[in-house]
Structure formats: structure tokens, C-alpha cells
N, C-alpha and C positions, 0 to 999 in steps of 0.2 A: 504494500500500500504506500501508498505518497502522502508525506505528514507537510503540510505547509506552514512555518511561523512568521505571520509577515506584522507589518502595522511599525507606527511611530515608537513607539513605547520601547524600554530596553527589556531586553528579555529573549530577546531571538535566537543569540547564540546562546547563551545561558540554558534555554530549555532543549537544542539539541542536542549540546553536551552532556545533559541530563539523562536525555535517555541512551545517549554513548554508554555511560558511566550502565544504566540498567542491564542494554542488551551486552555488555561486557561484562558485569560479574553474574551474566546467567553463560557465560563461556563463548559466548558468539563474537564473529571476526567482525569490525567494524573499520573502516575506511572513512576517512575527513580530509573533505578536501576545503580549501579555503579562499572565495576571490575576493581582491581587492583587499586584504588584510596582511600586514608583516609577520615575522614568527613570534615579536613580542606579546605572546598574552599567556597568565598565568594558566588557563585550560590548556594548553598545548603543552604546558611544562608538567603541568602533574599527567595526561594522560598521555605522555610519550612514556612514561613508566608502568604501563598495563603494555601485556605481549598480547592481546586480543584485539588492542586499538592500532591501527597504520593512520598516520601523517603522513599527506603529500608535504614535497618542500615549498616551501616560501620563502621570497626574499625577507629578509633582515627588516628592510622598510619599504612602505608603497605610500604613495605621494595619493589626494584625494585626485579624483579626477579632474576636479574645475583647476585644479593645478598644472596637471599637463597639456605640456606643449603636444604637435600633434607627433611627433617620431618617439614620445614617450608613451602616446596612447597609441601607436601600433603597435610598440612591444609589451605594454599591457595586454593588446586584443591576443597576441600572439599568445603569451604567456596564459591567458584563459583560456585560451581554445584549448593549447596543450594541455593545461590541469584537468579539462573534462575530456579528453582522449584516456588520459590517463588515471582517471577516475573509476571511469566504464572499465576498462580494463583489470583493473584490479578489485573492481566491483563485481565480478563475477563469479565469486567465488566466499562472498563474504554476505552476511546477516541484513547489514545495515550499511547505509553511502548518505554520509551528510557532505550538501552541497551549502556551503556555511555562504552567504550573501550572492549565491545562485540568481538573484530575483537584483540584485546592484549590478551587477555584473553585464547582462540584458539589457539594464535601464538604460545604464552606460552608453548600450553601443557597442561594449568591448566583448561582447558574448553570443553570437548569431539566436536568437527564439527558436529557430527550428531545428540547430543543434542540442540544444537543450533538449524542447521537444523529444527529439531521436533516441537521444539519454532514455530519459523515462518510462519509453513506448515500450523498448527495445531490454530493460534490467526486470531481473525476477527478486530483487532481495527490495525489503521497506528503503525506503529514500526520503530523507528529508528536506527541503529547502529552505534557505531563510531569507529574509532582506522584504524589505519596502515597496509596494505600490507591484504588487505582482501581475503581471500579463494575464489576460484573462483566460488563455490557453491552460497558463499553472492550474490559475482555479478552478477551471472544469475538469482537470484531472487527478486532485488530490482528494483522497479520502478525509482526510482530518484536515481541519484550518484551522490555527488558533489565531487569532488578532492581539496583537500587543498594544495597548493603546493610555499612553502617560497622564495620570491624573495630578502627579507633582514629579518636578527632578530638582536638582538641585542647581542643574544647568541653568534653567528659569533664574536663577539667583544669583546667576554670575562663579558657580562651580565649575569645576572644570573637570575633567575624567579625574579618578582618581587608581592609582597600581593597588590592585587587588580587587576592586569592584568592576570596576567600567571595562579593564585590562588587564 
């Protein structure tokens, strides 16, 4: 099945590390791949130490998109396209494929819709998505959709992320 966590609200990666963290202490192979995000984030550091979770790599840092110039968003688009080549492929053989900001990725531009699509169509293990304002294509094809949607943050108040919450 296709879990979709999209919406404003933080909480997107958060909940499918969550159920990483489930279907891996029930013994099953999980696969995370990640666009648009650097390898700093504290869920990537504690679940690189479970042997049932696989991390694609990621660079060290990725610049937001309204930031790049266009020959840094071609090897973005490149860099995406490859991480879901390489995702399906090692998703074939594993439980669970989170596709961590899958739905920014698209938004971008730097992700084709109907490679994505193909993904989907095309895997037999649950897959998750996450990220913002998801094509409508996602939505008719995910089983579960949770909406994350911000009642307070601290951002509102001039916070800024903080290491160990937000990252």
C-alpha cells in the first residue's frame, strides 16, 4: 500500500521514520531514500545503526531550490532521478521504500510525475511519501493520507530549527 504524509505542519519525516523504526524491529528490510535533504539529520544517524534499515547517500549539504542557479538544478534533477532509479532497485526486495520529500522533489521540477508514477505502479513492498502540496496523481493512488497541518510552531515567533527537533 502507499502511505502519503503530506501538509504544512512538521511531522512528515518524523512519522515515516516512525514506522521505519516499526517495520524494522518487526525484522523487515526497509530502504530510505531522501530528496532534497543533506545527510545532517539526527534520524539518519541513529537509524544507520539498525542492519534492517538501508540509507541511500546524500550529499553532506543541499542548497533550497529558490537558491539555485540553473546548472545546480540540473544536477539536482540528475541527482533525483538517480536516487529513484536507485531506490526501485533496491526496493525490490525489501518490506518498506520511504520516499522522504518525494512530493518537493516533483514540485521542484527536479523529479519527472510520471517517473515517480512508474515507481509506484510498478513496487510490490508499502511505500511511503512525504513533502507538501502533492500531485493529484499521489492522491488517487495512496491508501492512507495523513495531513500534517501547524496549529502553532515556534517559527511563527521568530525560532528557528532547532538540532535534535526540526534536524
Amino acid at each position: 500500500m502507499i502511505h502519503l504524509y503530506c501538509g504544512n505542519g512538521k511531522g512528515k519525516t518524523t512519522a515515516a521514520m516512525g514506522l521505519t523504526l516499526r517495520a524494522a524491529g518487526r525484522g523487515e528490510r526497509v530502504v530510505i531514500a531522501q530528496f532534497l535533504k543533506g545527510a545532517d539529520s539526527g534520524e539518519r544517524y541513529a537509524l544507520a545503526k539498525l542492519p534492517q534499515v538501508e540509507l541511500l547517500p546524500l550529499p553532506e549539504q543541499v542548497k533550497f531550490t529558490f537558491q539555485m542557479d540553473e546548472q545546480e538544478r540540473l544536477e539536482a534533477s540528475r541527482r533525483c532521478r538517480a536516487l529513484l532509479d536507485e531506490a526501485r532497485e533496491r526496493a525490490k526486495d525489501c518490506f518498506l521504500l520511504v520516499l522522504d520529500e518525494a512530493c518537493a522533489a516533483v514540485n521542484s521540477g527536479l523529479l519527472p510525475l510520471e517517473e515517480l508514477l512508474d515507481c509506484l505502479d510498478n513496487l510490490t513492498c508499502e511505500i511511503v511519501l512525504t513533502g507538501r502540496d502533492p500531485a493529484p496523481q499521489l492522491l488517487e493512488r495512496a491508501d492512507y493520507i495523513t495531513q500534517m497541518e501547524p496549529l502553532r510552531h515556534p517559527y511563527q515567533r521568530g525560532i528557528t530549527a532547532r538540532k535534535g527537533i526540526e534536524w
